[in-house]
C-alpha positions as CSV (number, residue, x, y, z in Angstrom):
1,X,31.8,12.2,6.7
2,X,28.1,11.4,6.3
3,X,26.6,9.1,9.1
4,X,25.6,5.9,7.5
5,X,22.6,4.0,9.5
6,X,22.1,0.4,9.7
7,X,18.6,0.5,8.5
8,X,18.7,-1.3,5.3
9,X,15.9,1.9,3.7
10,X,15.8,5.5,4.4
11,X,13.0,7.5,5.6
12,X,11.5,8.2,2.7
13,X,11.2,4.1,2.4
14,X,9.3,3.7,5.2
15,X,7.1,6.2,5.1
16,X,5.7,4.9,1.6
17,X,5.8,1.4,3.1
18,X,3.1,2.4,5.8
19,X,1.5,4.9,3.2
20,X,0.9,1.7,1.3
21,X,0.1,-0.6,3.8
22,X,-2.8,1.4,5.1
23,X,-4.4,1.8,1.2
24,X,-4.6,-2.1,1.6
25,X,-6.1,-2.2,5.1
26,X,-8.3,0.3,3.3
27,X,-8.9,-1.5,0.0
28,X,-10.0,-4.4,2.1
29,X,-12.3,-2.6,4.3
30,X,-14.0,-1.5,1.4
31,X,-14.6,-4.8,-0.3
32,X,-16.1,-6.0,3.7
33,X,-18.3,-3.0,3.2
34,X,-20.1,-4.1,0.1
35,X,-24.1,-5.0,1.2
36,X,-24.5,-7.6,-1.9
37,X,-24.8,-11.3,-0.9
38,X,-21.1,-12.6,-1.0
39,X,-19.3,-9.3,-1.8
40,X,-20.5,-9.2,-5.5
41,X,-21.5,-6.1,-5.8
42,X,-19.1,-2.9,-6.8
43,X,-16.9,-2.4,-3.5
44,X,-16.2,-6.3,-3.5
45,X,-15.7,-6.7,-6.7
46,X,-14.3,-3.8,-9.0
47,X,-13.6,-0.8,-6.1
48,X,-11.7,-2.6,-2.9
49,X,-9.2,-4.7,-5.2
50,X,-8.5,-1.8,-7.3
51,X,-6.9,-0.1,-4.0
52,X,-5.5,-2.8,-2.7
53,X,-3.9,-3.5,-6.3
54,X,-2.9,0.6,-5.5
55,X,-1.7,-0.5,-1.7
56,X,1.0,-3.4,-3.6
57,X,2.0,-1.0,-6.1
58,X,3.0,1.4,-3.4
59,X,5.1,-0.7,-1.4
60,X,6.7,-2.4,-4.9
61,X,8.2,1.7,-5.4
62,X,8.5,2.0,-1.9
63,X,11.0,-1.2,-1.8
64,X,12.8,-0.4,-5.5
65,X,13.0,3.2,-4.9
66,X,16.6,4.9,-4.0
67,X,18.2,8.2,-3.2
68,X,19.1,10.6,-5.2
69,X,22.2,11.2,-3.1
């Protein structure tokens, strides 16, 4: 008999959780790292949301996904 946990994911879960977590901390370091006035130039406005969009996708699989088992 398989040992069920009571962790509502599985390991492979969590670690894209965090995976995706950290390309939005780094999508939004990127769009503060932009030197135009405001954030207009391309990290603020084309670059950093682009990985952050990324980051959400990954933690949209990371939630939906399930085992193969």
């Amino acid at each position: 008999m398989k040992n069920k946990s009571n962790l509502p994911f599985e390991r492979h879960n969590y670690i894209l959780m965090i995976v995706g977590i950290f390309t939005i901390a780094i999508g939004f370091i990127i769009m503060t790292i932009d030197q135009q006035d405001y954030g207009f130039g391309f990290l603020g406005l084309t670059l950093g949301p682009m990985i952050v969009l990324i980051g959400f996708i990954i933690e949209f699989f990371a939630i939906f996904s399930k085992s193969k088992q």
